[in-house]
N, C-alpha and C positions, 0 to 999 in steps of 0.2 A: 504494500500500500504506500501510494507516494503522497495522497493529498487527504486529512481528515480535517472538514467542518463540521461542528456541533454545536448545539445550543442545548444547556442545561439549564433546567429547571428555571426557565423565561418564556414557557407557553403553558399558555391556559390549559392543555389537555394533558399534551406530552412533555412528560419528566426527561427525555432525552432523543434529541434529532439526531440526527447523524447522515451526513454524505461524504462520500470518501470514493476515491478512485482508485485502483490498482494500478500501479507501472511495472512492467515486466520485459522481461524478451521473448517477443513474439514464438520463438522453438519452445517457451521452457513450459513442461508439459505437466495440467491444470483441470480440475474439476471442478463445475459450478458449485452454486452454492446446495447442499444437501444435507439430511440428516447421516452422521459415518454410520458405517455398518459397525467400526470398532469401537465408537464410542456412541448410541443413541440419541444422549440426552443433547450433542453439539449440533446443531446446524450450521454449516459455516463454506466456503469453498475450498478446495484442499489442493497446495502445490505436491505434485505427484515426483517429485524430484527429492523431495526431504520431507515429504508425508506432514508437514506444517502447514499453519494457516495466516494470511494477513487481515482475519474480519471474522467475529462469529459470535454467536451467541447460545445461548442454553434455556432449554425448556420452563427454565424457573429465571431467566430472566437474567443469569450473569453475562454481561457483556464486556470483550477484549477486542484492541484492534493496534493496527502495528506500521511503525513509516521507517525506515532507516534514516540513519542520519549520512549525509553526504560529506565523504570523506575519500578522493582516490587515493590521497597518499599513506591509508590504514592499512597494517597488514592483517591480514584476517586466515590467511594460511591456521589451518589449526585450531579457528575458533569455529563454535557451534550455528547452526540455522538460528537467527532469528526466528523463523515460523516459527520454533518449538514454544516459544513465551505467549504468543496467543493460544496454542493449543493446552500448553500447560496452566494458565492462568484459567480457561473454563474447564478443565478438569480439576482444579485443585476444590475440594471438599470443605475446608475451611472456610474462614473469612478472608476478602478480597485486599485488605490492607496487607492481612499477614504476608499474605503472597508475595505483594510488590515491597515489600522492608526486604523480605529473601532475597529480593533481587539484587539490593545493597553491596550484596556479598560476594556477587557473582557478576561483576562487571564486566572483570576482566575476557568473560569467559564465551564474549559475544560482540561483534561487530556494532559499529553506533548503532543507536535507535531511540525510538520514541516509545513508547507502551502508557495506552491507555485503556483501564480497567473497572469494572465496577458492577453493580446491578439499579434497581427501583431505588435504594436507598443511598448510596455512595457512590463517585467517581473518582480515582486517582489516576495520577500522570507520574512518570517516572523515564527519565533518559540516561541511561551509561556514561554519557557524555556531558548533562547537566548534575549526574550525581544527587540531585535532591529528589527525594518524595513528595509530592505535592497533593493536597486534597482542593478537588477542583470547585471551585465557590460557584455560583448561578452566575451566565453568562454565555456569549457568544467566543467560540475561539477559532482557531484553525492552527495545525500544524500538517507540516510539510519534510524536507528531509534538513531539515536544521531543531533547534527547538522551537517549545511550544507559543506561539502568538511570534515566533520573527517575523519582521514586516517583508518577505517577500511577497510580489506581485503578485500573484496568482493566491496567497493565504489572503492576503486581504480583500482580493475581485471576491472568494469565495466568501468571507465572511460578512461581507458586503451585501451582497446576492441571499446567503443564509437571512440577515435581518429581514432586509425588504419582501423576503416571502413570506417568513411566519410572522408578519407584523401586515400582511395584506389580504385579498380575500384567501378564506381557507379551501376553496376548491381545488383539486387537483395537486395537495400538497406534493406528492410523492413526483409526480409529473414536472412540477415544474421544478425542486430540487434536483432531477435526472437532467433535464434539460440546462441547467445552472452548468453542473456538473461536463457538458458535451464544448462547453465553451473554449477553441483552440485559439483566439487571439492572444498574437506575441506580447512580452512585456517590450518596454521600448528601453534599450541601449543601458542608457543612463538609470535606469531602478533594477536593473541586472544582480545578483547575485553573484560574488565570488569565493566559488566552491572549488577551487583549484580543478576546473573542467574547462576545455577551452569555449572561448564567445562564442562559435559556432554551439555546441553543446549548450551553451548557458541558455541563449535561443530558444532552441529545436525543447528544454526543459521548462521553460517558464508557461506555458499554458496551462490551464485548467485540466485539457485533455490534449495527450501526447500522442502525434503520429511524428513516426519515422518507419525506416526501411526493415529496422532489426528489433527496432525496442517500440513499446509505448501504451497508451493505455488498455489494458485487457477487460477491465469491466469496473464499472458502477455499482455502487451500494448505496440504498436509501432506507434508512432502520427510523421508525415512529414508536417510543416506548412507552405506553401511559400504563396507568395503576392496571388495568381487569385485561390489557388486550396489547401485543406488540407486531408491529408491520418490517416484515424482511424482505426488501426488493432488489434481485442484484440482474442488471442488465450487461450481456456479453457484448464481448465486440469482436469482430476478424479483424484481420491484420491489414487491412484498408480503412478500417474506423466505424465498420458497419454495421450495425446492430446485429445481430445473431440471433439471441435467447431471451428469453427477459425469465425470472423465476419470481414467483412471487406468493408468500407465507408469511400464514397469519399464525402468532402462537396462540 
């Protein structure tokens, strides 16, 4: 997952919105979003390459989700999937804070990233690379492959876009958070990010939704969580930017 918008507990119904995109490399091979066969209670999409997830949620309402942080000059030789911290955070049994303190201790033990966690009642944020645990207070955020709320271009068009829809009419919430979400205008030049990738890359990165040749966005997620009822919509994309699949579950 390259791009998560959310709004917590700032709409009248729903205690947590969520739109978020996948970036990937179009080869690397991927199942929609589904209940596992090896774990029932997850719904989630699964990277079939390290059996992890970047988005998911659980029949009783725990939700994880996952962005890396942008770093080429990281060495990562040796360290662990990221997926495994979304998959591991909706299997863990306990409490969801407990979980992300654990992760304190195992920084080292995984590539940058971002990790957001929580259910109906809690949300934490937690990065290897910002080191702090945070409990997320009500509000609109976005993170992307830096930390949580950096003003890159595309966090803020998103968080932007988040307000004015659940502050406008409520028809077609999920629709038009999908459609937010398809938006590939480039940032311009000068509010560019300097993620040690070159300008051409910083570009071809800064959209809402990424197309290129080998990499870019593979699908959409739009999660609606209120108290009695939660909405799971994840729409696919081909490797030209074209809608495919759309799945869509109500827990």
């Amino acid at each position: 997952m390259c791009l998560i918008i959310f709004a917590y507990k700032v709409h009248p119904v729903y205690k947590l919105i969520v739109a978020a995109n996948r970036d990937e490399f179009l080869q690397r091979p991927t199942s929609p979003a589904h209940y596992w066969e090896d774990q029932p209670d997850i719904l989630a999409g699964r990277d079939l390459e390290k059996m992890g997830t970047w988005m998911g949620i659980t029949r009783t309402g725990r939700f994880a989700a996952l962005t890396n942080y942008r770093d080429p000059k990281e060495e990562t030789e040796g360290k662990r999937s990221r997926g495994e911290l979304v998959a591991d955070a909706l299997k863990h049994k306990g409490n969801v804070k407990d979980y992300m303190q654990s992760l304190v201790e195992k920084k080292e033990l995984y590539p940058g990233y971002n990790l957001l966690a929580g259910d109906k009642t809690e949300l934490y944020y937690y990065s290897n690379k910002g080191q702090k645990l945070q409990t997320v207070d009500p509000g609109i955020y976005g993170v992307s492959n830096h930390l949580l709320n950096t003003e890159w271009p595309k966090v803020q068009k998103g968080k932007e876009g988040m307000s004015k829809i659940i502050n406008g009419e409520q028809d077609e919430l999920v629709e038009k958070l999908l459609t937010m979400l398809q938006n590939v205008d480039l940032a311009p030049d000068e509010l560019l990010p300097h993620t040690g990738v070159s300008l051409e890359w910083e570009r071809r990165l800064s959209p809402l939704f990424i197309k290129s040749e080998n990499y870019g966005t593979r699908s959409s997620t739009v999660m609606l969580m209120a108290d009695q009822a939660i909405q799971y919509v994840e729409r696919v994309f081909t490797k030209d930017g074209v809608s495919e699949q759309q799945h869509k579950i109500k827990l």
